[in-house]
C-alpha positions as YAML, in Angstrom:
chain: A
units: angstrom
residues:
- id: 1
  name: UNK
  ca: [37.37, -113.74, -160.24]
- id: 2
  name: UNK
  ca: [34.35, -114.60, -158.94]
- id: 3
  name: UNK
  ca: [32.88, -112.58, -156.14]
- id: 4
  name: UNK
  ca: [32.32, -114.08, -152.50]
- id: 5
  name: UNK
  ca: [28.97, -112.64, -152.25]
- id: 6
  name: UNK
  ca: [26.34, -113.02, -155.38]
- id: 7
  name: UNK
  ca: [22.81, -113.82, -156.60]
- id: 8
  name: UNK
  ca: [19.65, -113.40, -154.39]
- id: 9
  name: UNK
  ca: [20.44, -112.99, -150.77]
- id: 10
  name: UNK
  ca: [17.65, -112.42, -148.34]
- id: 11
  name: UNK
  ca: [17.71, -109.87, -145.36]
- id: 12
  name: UNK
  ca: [15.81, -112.28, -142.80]
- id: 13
  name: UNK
  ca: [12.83, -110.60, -140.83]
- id: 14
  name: UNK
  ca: [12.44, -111.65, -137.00]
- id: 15
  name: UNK
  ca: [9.47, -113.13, -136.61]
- id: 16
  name: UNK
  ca: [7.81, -112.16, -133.15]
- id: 17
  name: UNK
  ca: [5.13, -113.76, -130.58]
- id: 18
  name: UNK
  ca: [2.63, -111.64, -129.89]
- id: 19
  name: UNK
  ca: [4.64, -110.33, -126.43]
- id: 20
  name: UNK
  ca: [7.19, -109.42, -128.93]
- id: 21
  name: UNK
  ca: [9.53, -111.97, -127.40]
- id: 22
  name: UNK
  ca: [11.19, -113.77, -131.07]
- id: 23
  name: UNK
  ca: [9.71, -116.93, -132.26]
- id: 24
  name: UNK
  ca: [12.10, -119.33, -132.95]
- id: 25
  name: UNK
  ca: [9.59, -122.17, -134.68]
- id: 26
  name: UNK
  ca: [8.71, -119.81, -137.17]
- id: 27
  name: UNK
  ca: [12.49, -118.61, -137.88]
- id: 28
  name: UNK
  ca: [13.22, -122.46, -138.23]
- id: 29
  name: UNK
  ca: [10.51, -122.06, -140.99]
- id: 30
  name: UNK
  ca: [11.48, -119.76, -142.70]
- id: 31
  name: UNK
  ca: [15.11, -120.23, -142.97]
- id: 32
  name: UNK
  ca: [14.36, -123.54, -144.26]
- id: 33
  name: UNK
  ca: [11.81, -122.31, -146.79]
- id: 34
  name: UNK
  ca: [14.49, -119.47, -148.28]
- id: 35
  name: UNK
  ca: [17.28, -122.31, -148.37]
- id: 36
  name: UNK
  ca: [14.81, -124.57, -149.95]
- id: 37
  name: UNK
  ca: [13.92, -121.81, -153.14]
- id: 38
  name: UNK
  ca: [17.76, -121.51, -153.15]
- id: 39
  name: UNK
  ca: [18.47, -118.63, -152.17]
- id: 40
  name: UNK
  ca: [22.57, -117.95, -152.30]
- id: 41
  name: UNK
  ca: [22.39, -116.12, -148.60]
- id: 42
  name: UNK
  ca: [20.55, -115.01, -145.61]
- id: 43
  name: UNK
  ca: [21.12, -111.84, -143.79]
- id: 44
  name: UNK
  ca: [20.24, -112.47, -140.15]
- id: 45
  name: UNK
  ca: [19.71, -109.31, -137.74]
- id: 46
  name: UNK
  ca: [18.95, -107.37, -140.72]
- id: 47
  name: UNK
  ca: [17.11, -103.70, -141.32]
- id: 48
  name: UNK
  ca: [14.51, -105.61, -142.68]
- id: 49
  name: UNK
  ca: [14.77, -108.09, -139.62]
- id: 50
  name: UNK
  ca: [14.37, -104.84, -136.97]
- id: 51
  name: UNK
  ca: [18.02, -105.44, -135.88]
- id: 52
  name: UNK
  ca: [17.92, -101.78, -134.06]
- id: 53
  name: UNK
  ca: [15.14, -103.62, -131.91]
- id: 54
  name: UNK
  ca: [17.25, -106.52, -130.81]
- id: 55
  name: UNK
  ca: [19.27, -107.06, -127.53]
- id: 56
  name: UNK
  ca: [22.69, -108.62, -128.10]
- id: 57
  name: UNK
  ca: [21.31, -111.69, -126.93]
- id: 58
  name: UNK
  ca: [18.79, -111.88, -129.18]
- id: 59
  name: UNK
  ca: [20.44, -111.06, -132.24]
- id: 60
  name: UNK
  ca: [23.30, -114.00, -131.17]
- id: 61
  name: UNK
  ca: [20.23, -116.15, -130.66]
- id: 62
  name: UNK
  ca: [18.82, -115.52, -134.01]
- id: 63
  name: UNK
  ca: [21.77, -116.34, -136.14]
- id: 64
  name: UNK
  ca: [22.32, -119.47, -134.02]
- id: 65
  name: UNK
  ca: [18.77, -120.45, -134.99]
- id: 66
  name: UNK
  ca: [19.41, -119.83, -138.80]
- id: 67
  name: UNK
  ca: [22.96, -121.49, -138.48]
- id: 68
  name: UNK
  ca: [21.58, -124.83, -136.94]
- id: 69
  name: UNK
  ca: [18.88, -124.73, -139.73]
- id: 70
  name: UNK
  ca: [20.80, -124.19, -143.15]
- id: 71
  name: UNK
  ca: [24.27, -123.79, -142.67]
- id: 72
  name: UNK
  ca: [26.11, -125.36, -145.59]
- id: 73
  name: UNK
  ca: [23.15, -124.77, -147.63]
- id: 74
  name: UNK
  ca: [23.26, -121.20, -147.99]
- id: 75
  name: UNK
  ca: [26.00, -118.37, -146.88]
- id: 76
  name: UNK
  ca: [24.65, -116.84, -143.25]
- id: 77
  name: UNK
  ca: [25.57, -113.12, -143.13]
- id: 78
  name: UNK
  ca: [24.06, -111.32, -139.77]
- id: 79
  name: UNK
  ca: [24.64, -108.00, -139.52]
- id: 80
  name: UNK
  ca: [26.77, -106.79, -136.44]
- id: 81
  name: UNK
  ca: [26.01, -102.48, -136.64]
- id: 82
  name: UNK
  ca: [26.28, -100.30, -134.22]
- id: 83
  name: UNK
  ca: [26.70, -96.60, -133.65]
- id: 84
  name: UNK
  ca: [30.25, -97.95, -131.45]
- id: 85
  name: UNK
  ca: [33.01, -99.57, -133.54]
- id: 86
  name: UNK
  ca: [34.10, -101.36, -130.04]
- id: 87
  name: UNK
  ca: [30.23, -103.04, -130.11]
- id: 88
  name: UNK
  ca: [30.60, -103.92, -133.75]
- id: 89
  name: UNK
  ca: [33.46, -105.53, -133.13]
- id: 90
  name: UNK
  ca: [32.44, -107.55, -130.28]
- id: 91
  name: UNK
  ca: [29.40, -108.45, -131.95]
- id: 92
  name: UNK
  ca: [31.58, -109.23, -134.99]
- id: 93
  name: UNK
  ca: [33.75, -111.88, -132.96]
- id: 94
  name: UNK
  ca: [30.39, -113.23, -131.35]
- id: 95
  name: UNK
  ca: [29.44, -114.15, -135.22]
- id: 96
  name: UNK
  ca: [32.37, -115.51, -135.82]
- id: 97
  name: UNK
  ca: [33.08, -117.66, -133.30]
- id: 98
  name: UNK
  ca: [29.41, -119.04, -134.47]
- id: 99
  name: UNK
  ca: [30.99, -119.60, -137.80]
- id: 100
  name: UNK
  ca: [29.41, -117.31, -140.25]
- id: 101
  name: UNK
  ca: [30.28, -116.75, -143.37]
- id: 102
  name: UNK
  ca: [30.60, -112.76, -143.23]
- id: 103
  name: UNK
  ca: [29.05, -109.96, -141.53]
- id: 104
  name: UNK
  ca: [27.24, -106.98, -142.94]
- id: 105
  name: UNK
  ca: [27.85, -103.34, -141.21]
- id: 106
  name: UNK
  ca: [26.30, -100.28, -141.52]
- id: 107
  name: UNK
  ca: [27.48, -96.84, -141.28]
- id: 108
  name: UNK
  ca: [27.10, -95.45, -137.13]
- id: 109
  name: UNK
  ca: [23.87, -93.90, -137.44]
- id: 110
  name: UNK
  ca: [23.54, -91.09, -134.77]
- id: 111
  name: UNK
  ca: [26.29, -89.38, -134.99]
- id: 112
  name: UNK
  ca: [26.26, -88.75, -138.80]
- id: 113
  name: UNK
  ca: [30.11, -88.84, -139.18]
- id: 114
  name: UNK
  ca: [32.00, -89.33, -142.44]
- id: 115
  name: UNK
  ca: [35.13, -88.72, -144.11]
- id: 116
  name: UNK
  ca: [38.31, -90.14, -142.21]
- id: 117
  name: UNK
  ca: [36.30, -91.17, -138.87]
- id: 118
  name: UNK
  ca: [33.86, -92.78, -140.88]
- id: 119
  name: UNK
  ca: [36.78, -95.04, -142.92]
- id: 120
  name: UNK
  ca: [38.32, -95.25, -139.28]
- id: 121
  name: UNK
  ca: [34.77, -97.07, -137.86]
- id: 122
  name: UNK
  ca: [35.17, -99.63, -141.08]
- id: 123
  name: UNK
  ca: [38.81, -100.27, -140.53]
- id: 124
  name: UNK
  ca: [39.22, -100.75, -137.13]
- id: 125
  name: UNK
  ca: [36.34, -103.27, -138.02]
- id: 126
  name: UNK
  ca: [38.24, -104.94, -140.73]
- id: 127
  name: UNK
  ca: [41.24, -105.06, -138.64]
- id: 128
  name: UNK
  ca: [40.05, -106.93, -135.71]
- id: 129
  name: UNK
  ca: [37.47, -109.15, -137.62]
- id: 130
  name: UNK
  ca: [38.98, -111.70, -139.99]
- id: 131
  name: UNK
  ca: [36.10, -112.06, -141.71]
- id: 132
  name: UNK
  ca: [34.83, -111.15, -145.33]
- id: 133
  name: UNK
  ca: [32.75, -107.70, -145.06]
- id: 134
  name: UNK
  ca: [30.00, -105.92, -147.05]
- id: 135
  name: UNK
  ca: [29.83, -102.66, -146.21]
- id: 136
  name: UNK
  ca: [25.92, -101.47, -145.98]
- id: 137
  name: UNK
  ca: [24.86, -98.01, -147.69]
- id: 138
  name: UNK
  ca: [21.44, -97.22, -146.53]
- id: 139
  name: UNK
  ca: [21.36, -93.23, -146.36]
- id: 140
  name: UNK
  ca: [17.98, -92.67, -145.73]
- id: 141
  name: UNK
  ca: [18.42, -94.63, -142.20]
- id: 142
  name: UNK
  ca: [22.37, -93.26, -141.27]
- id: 143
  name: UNK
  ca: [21.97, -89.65, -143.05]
- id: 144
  name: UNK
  ca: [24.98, -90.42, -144.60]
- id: 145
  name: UNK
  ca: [25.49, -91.36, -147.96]
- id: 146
  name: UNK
  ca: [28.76, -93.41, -148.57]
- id: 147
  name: UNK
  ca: [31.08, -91.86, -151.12]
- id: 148
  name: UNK
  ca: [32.41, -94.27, -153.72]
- id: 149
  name: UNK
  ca: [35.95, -93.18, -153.25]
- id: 150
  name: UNK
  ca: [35.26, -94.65, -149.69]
- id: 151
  name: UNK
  ca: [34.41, -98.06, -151.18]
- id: 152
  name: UNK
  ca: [37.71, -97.93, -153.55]
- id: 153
  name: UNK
  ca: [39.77, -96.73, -150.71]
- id: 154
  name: UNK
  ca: [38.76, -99.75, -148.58]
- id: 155
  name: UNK
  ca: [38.57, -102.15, -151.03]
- id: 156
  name: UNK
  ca: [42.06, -101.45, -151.95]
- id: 157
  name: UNK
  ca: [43.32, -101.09, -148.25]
- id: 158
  name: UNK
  ca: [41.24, -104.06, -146.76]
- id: 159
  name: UNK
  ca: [41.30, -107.44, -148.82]
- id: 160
  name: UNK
  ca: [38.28, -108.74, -146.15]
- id: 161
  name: UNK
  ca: [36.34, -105.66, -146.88]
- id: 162
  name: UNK
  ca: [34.31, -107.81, -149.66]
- id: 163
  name: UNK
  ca: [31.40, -106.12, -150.93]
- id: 164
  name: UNK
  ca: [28.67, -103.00, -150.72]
- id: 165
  name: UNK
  ca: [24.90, -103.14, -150.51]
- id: 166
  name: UNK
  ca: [23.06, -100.14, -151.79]
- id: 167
  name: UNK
  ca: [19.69, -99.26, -150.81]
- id: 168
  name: UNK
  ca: [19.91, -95.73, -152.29]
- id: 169
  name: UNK
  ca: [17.53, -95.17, -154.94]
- id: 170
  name: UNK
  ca: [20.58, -94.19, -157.77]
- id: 171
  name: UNK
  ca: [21.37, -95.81, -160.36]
- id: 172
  name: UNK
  ca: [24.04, -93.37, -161.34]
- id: 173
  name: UNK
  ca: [25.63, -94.46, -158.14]
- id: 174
  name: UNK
  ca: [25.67, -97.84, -159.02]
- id: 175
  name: UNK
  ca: [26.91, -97.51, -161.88]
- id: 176
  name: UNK
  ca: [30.23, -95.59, -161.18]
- id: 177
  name: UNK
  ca: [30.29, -97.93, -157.71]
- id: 178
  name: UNK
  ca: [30.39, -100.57, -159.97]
- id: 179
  name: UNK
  ca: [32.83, -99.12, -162.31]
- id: 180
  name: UNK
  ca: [35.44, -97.65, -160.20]
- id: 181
  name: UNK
  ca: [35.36, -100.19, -157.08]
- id: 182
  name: UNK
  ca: [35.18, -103.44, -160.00]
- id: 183
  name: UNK
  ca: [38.50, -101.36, -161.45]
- id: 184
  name: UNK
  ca: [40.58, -101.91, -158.68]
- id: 185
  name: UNK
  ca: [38.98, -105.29, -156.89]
- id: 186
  name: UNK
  ca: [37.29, -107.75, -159.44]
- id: 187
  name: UNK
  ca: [36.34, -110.20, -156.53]
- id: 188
  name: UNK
  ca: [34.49, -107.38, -154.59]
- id: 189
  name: UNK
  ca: [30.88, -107.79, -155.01]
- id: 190
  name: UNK
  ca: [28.27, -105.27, -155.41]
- id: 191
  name: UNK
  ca: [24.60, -105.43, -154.66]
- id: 192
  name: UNK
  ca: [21.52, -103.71, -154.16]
- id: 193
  name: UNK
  ca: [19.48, -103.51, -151.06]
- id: 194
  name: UNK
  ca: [16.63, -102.33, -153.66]
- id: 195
  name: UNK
  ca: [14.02, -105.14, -155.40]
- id: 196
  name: UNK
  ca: [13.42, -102.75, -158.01]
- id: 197
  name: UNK
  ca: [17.12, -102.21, -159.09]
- id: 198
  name: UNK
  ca: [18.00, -105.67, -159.19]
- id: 199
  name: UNK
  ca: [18.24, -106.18, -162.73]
- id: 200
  name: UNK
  ca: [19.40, -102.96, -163.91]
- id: 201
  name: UNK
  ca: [22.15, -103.97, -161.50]
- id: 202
  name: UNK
  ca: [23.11, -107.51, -163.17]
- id: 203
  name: UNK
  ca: [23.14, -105.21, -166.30]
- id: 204
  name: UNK
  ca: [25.94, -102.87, -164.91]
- id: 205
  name: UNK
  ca: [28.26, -105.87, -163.81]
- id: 206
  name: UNK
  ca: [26.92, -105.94, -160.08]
- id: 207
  name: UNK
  ca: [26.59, -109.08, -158.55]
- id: 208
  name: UNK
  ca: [23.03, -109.42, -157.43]
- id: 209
  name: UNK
  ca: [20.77, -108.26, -154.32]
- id: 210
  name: UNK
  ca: [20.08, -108.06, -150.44]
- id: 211
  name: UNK
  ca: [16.43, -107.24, -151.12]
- id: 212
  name: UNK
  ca: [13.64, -107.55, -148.50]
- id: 213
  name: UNK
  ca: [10.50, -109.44, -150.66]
- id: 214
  name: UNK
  ca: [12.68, -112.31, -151.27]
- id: 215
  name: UNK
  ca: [11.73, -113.26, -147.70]
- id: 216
  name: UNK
  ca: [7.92, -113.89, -149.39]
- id: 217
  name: UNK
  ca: [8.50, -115.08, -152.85]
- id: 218
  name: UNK
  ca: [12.76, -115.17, -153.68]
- id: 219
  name: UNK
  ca: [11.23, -117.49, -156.39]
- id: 220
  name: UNK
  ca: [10.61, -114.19, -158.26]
- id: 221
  name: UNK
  ca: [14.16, -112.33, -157.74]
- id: 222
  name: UNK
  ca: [16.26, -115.77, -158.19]
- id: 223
  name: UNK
  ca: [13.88, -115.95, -162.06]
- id: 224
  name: UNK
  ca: [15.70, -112.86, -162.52]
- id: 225
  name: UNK
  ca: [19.13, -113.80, -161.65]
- id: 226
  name: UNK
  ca: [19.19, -116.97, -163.14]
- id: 227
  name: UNK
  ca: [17.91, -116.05, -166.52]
- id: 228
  name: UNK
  ca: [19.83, -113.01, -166.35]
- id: 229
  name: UNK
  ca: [23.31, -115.36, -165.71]
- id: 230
  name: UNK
  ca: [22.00, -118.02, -167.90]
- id: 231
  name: UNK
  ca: [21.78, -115.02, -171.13]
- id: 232
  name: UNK
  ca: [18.18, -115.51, -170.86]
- id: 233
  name: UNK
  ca: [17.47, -111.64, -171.14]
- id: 234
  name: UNK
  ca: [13.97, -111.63, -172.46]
- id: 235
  name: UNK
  ca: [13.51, -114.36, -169.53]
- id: 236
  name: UNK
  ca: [14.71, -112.05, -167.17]
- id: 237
  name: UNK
  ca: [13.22, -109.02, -168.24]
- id: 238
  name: UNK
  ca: [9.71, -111.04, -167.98]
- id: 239
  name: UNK
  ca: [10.46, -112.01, -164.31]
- id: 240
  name: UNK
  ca: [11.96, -108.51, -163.53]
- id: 241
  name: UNK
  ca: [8.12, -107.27, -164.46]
- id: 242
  name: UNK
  ca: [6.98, -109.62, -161.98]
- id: 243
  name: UNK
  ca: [9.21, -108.09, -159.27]
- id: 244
  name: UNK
  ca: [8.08, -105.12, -160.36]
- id: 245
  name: UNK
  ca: [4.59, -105.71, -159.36]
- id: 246
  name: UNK
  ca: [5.74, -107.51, -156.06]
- id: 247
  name: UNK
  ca: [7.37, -104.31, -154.99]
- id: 248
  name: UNK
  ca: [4.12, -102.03, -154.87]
- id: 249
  name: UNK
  ca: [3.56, -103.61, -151.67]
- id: 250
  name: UNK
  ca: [6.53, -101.26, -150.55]
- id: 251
  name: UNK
  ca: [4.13, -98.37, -151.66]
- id: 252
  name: UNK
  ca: [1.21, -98.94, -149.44]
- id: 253
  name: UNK
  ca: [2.59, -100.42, -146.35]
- id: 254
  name: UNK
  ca: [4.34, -98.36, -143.73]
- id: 255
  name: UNK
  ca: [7.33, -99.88, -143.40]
- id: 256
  name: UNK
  ca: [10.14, -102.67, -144.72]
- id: 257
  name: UNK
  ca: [9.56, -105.16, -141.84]
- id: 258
  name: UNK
  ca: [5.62, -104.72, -142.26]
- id: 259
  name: UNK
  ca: [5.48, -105.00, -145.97]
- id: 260
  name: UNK
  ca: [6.84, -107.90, -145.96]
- id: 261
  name: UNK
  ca: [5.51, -109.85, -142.37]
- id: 262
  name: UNK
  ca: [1.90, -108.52, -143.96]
- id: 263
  name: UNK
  ca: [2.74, -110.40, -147.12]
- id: 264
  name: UNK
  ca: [4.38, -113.47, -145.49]
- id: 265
  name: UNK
  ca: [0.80, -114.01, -143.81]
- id: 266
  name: UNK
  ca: [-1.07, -113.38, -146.47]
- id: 267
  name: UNK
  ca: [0.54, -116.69, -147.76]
- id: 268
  name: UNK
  ca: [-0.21, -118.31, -145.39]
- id: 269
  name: UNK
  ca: [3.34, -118.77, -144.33]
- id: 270
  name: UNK
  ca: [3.04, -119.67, -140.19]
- id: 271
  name: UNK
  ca: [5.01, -116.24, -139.20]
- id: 272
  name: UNK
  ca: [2.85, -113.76, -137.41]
- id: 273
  name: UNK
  ca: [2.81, -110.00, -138.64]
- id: 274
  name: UNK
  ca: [3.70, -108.83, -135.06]
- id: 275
  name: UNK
  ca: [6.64, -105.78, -135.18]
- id: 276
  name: UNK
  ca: [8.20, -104.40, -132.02]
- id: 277
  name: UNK
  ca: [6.87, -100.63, -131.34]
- id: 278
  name: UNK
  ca: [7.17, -98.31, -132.32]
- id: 279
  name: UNK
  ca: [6.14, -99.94, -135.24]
- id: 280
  name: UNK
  ca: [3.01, -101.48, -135.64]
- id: 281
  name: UNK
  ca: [1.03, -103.99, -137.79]
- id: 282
  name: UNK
  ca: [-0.88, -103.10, -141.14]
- id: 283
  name: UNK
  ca: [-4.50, -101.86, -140.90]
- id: 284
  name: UNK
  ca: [-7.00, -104.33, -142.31]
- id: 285
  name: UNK
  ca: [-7.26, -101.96, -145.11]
- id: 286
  name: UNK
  ca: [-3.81, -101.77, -146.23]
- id: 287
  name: UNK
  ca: [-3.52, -105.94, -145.75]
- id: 288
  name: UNK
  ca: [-6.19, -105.92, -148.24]
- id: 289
  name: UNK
  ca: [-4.08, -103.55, -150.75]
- id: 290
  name: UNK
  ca: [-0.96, -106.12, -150.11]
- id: 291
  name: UNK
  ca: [-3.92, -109.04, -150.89]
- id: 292
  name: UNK
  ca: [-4.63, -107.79, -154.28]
- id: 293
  name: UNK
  ca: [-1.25, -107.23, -155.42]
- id: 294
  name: UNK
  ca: [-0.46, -111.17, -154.48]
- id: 295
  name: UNK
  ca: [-3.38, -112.09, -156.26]
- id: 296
  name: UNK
  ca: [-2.11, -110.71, -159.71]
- id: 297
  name: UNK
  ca: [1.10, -112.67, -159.17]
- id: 298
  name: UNK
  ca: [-0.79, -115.70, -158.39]
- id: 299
  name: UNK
  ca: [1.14, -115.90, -154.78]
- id: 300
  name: UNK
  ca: [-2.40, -116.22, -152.61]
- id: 301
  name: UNK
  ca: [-5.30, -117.84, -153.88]
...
């Protein structure tokens, strides 16, 4: 059975004025330019997308924007997190009612609970949201690293809890994630949050990525995914190099959200590399770095 969620879904920046206030002409852009590459999703009030920056408003706002752009083109998945189940929730029915087609949730990251209270916080979630699910590992952000018993507990207790994303740098992980949660649910998808992981993913039976570069070039991941699917695997491996190279901008910039708003610039894409503080934008110097590493993939001139 095919899985809900699949291929290259994008975790959508914000893109801010230079008050910080969000700038809706250049989210119009660039949902339209991710739907247009054909990308299979896009992950509104994202990590990547500085959703821990966001009023309520705003982050109902910025799906709204993305929905009035591409719905029916691609799958719209916001995120609704927060360290309350009650605010999840009633950020969950908000997205909803907007008619999304899923919602992406995070573990509560401040109190670093796990265990029962931790499957508690998804299922009181699942319970009151009829809406298909993925359940978001990032342990380097929560300080909590999701078990994979937890995933085959809910998948088998919650048929709308749909799918993980894994940004955890494992690929042990993935591999018995994918082995034990596939065993029990074979429509429950599985993909990384990680660029670099994407195809050794495919290879293990996951379903794709949530990865943050395919806001600046998903031409690159969806070459991997569509070779890979077509049994293309030299053409795949080939394009997997690329992404390779695309993610050393991860190694010199300072953070997810200016990585890639650096990058989208440097392409002259018309979305300004403003972040709210406490991050900040790129020195010169490290924009340059990001330069050079589009310029061996041919993305700048």
């Amino acid at each position: 059975m095919q899985p809900k969620f699949y291929g290259v879904i994008v975790p959508f920046i914000t893109p801010f004025k230079e008050d910080y206030s969000i700038d809706f002409e250049a989210v119009k852009w660039l949902a339209n330019y991710q739907a247009n590459k054909g990308v299979h999703g896009i992950f509104p009030n994202s990590t990547t997308g500085e959703f821990v920056h966001l009023r309520l408003r705003e982050a109902v706002e910025l799906v709204e924007a993305v929905i009035d752009e591409v719905s029916g083109k691609v799958k719209i998945i916001p995120g609704i997190s927060s360290n309350c189940t009650e605010h999840a929730v009633e950020l969950g029915l908000k997205m909803r009612d907007l008619g999304v087609d899923g919602v992406i949730i995070t573990p509560p990251f401040f109190f670093k609970i796990g265990g029962e209270r931790l499957k508690l916080h998804f299922g009181k979630v699942a319970e009151k949201l009829d809406l298909p699910i993925i359940v978001y590992n990032i342990p380097a952000a929560t300080g909590f690293n999701i078990p994979v018993e937890l995933y085959v507990e809910l998948a088998v207790e919650y048929d709308n809890i749909a799918g993980a994303k894994v940004t955890y740098d494992s690929v042990a992980y993935l591999r018995k994630l994918i082995r034990e949660v596939k065993n029990v649910r074979k429509d429950f998808s599985v993909l990384t949050g990680l660029d670099s992981l994407m195809l050794y993913t495919l290879m293990m039976g996951g379903d794709g990525g949530i990865m943050a570069l395919a806001n600046v070039a998903p031409q690159i991941h969806l070459e991997v995914y569509n070779a890979w699917i077509s049994g293309d695997l030299d053409g795949a491996y080939k394009a997997f190099k690329k992404l390779l190279k695309l993610v050393q901008i991860y190694d010199v910039a300072s953070s997810f959200p200016t990585a890639v708003k650096t990058a989208l610039k440097l392409i002259n894409a018309p979305v300004k590399p403003y972040v709210r503080p406490p991050l900040t934008p790129e020195t010169p110097e490290i924009e340059e770095e990001i330069k050079n590493i589009l310029l061996e993939l041919n993305l700048v001139q």
